[in-house]
C-alpha positions in Angstrom: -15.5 0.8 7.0 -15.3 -2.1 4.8 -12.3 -3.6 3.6 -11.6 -6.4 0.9 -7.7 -8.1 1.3 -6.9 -10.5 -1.5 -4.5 -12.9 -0.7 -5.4 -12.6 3.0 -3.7 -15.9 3.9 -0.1 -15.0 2.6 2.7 -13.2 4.2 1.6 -9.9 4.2 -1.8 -10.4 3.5 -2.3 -12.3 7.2 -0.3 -9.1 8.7 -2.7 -6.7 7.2 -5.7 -8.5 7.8 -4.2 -8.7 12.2 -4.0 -4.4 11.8 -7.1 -4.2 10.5 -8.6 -6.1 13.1 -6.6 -4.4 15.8 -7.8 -1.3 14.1 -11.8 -2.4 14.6 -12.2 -2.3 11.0 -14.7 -5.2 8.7 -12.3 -6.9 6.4 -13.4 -9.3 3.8 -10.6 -11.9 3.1 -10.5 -14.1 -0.1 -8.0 -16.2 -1.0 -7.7 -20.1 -2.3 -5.8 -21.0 1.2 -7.3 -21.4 4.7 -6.6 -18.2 6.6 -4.3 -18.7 9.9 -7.1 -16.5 11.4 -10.5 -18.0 13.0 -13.3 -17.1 15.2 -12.9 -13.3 14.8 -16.6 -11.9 14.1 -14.9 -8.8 11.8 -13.2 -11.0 9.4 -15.2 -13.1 6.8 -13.0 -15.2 5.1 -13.8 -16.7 1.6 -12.6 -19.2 -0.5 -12.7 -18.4 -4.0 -9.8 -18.4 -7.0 -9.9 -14.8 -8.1 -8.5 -15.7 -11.1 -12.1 -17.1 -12.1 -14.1 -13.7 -12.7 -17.7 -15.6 -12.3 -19.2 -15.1 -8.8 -17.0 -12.7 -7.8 -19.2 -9.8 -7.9 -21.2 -11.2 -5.1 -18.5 -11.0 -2.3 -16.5 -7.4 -3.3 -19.4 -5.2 -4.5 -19.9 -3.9 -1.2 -16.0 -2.7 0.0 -15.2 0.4 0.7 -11.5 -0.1 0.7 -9.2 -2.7 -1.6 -5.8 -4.4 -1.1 -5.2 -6.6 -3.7 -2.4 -9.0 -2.4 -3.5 -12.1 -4.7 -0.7 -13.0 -6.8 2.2 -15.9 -7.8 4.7 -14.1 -6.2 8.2 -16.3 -6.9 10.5 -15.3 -9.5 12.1 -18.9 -9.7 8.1 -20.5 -10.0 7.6 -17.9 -12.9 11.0 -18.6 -14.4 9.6 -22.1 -14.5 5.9 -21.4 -15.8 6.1 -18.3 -17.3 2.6 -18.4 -19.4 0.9 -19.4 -16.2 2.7 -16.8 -13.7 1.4 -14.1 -16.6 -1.8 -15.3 -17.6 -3.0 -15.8 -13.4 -1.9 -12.8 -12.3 -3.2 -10.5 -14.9 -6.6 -12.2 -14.6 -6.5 -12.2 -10.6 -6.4 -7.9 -11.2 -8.7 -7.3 -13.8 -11.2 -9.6 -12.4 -11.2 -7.1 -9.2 -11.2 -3.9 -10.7 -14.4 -4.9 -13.0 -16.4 -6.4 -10.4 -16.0 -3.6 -7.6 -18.7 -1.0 -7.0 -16.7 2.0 -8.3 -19.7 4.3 -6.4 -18.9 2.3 -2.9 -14.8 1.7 -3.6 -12.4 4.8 -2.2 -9.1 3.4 -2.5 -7.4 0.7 -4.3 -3.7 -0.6 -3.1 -2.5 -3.1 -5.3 0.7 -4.5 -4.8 3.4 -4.1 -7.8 7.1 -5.2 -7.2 10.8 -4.0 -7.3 11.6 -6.7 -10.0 10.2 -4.7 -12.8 13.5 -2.6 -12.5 15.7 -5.9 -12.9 19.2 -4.9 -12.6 18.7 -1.4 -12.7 19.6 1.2 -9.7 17.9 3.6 -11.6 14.7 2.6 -9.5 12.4 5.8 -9.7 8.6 5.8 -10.7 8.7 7.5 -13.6 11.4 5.0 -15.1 10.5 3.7 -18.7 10.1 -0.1 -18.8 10.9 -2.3 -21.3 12.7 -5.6 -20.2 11.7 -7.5 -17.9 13.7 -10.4 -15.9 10.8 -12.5 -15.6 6.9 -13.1 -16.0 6.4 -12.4 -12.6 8.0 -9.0 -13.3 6.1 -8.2 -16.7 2.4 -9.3 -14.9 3.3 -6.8 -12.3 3.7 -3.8 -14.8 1.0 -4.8 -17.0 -0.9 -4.6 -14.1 0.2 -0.8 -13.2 -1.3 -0.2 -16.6 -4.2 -1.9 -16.4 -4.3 0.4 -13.0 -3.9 3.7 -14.6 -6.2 2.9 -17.4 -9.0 1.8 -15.3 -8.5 5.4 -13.0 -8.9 7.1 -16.2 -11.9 6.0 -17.2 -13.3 5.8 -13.9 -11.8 8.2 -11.6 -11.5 6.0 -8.8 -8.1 6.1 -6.8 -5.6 3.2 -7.5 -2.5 2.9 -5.6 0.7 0.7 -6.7 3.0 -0.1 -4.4 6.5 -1.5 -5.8 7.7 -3.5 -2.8 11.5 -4.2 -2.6 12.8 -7.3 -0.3 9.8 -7.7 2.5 10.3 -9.8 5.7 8.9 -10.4 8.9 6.3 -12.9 10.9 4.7 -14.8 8.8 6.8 -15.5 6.1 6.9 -19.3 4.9 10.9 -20.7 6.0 10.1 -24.1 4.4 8.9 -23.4 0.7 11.9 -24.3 -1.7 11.0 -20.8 -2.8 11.3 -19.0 0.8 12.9 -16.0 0.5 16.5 -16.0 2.3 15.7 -14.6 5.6 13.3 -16.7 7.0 14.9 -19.9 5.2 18.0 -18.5 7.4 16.5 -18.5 10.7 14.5 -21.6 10.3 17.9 -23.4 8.8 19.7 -21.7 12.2 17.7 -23.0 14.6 17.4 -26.3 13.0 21.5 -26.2 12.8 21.0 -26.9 8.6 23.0 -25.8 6.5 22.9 -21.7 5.4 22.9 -22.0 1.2 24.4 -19.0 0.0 23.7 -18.5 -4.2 27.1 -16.6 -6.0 29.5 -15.1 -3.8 27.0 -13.3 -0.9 27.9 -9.5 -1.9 25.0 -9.2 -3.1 23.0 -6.4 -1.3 19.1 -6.3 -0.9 16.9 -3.3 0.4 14.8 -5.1 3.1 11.9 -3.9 4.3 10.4 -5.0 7.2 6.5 -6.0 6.9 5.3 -4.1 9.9 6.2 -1.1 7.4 4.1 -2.1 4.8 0.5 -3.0 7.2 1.1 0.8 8.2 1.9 2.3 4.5 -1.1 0.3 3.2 -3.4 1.7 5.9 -1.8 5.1 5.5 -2.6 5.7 1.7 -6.2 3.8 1.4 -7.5 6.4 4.0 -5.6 9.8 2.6 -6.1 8.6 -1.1 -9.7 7.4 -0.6 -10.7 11.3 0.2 -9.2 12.1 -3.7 -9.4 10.4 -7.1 -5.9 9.5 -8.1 -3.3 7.6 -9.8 0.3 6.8 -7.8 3.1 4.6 -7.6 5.4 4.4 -4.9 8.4 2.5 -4.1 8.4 0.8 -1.0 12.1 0.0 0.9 13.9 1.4 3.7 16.5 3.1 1.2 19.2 1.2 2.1 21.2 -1.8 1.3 22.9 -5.1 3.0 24.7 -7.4 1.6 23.8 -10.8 2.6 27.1 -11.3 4.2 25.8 -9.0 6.5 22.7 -10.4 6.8 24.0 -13.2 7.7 26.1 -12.3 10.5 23.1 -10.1 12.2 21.5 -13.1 11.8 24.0 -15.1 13.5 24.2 -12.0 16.3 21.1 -11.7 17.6 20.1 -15.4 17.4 22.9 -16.0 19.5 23.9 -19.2 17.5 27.4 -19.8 17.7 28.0 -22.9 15.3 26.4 -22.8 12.0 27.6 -24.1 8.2 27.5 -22.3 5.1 27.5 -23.4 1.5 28.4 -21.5 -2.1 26.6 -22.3 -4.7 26.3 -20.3 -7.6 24.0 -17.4 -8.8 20.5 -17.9 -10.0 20.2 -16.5 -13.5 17.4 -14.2 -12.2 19.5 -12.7 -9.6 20.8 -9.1 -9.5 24.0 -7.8 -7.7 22.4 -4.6 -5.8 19.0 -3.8 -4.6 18.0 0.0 -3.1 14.8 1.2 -3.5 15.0 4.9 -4.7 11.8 6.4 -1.6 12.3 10.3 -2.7 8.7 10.6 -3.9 7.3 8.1 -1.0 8.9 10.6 1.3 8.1 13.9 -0.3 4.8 12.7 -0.2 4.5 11.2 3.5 6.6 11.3 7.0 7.1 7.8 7.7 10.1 6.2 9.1 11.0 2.5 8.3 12.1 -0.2 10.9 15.5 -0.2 11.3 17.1 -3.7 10.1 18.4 -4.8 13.6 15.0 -4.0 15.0 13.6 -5.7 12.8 15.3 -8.7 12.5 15.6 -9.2 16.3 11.2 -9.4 16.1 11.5 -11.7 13.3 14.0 -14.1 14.9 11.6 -13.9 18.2 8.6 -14.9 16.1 10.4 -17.9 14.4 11.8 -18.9 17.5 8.5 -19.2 19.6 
């Protein structure tokens, strides 16, 4: 089988496009960044901005599977450039669904995000949305529509996955918009300074990425044999504080002298994250990484 990952040179999308491999399947990878994957004969790697809807026809129309990964992904950037964060990522998913073969295409999985519930607990599915925290958050949701709509008319599975707080190898410690547990490795072995925004109860649901290569492969082969429409959130279920974080971090990298430093709260920040998985597991038998397991491979992979 044939499969397209957008975005294959980010976080996740290098992760997937490994398992894929490792799994003998073709994968198509497009993205506007060099890949940190070469010489591999089952992975053709193109540069194109997907945002741009010209051209694009010629590389996807022959896929039998989709993961759309392409995105601007940082709260704080789309805090800064709202119209742009919007406007790109919008673009980025229309411009795939109307240049697919929809007679070749079983499966889309198109990622959607935790921070279209803001500061809600109430995190389930069928939620009603109307505020949204940031532009990041609203492109996400108009996307889900855009989603739906285009499985309506086309009867074509689409899958969206709302991913809470991911993690694992891969993810970029140096970006000024890292996310905080690779910047607190990489700041822990380079004995800087641990920057902690408000008052670190905070609590996050973090998911460890090894969980979402599987859950991806999982639903694009049991929802490419039906024509559907789902959206699942993806977390473990559970919550940590980054206190607690912190000191797991500090545990199992064996580090014994570190520094940390209050500052406050971002405005886009939210007190307490937890995905709600009931559907995700009514639906599937999975079980998620535990945190310690998973944060003892991601320290190894930083520390290499």
């Amino acid at each position: 089988m044939k499969w397209l990952v957008t975005g294959c040179s980010g976080f996740v999308g290098t992760n997937i496009v490994n398992y894929l491999i490792q799994k003998n399947e073709e994968v198509i990878g497009i993205d506007i960044k060099k890949p940190k994957i070469n010489n591999i004969k089952s992975f053709k790697f193109i540069k194109f901005d997907l945002s741009v809807r010209k051209g694009l026809n010629d590389y996807i129309n022959d896929v039998d599977y989709v993961i759309n990964l392409a995105a601007i992904v940082s709260i704080p950037y789309s805090k800064k450039y709202p119209n742009k964060t919007k406007s790109t990522n919008v673009k980025i998913f229309r411009n795939i669904l109307h240049n697919i073969n929809i007679k070749k295409t079983k499966c889309i999985i198109f990622a959607s995000s935790s921070a279209i519930y803001g500061d809600s607990l109430k995190n389930y599915e069928k939620k009603k949305i109307s505020n949204f925290f940031s532009a990041y958050a609203q492109s996400k949701y108009l996307n889900e529509i855009d989603a739906k709509n285009f499985y309506k008319k086309y009867k074509i599975s689409l899958i969206g996955l709302r991913y809470f707080n991911l993690y694992g190898s891969f993810s970029n410690a140096n970006s000024r918009y890292s996310s905080v547990i690779p910047k607190w490795i990489n700041n822990l072995i380079k004995k800087k300074v641990i920057i902690i925004n408000g008052d670190g109860n905070q609590s996050r649901d973090f998911v460890h990425v090894d969980d979402i290569v599987k859950i991806n492969y999982m639903l694009a082969k049991n929802f490419g044999k039906i024509k559907t429409f789902k959206l699942f959130n993806i977390g473990s279920g559970k919550s940590t504080s980054l206190k607690t974080l912190l000191n797991y971090l500090v545990k199992f990298s064996k580090i014994k002298k570190y520094k940390i430093k209050f500052r406050p709260s971002a405005d886009f920040g939210v007190m307490e994250s937890k995905a709600n998985i009931k559907l995700f597991k009514q639906s599937f038998k999975f079980n998620f990484t535990k945190l310690d397991k998973g944060l003892k491979k991601t320290i190894q992979f930083y520390e290499r």
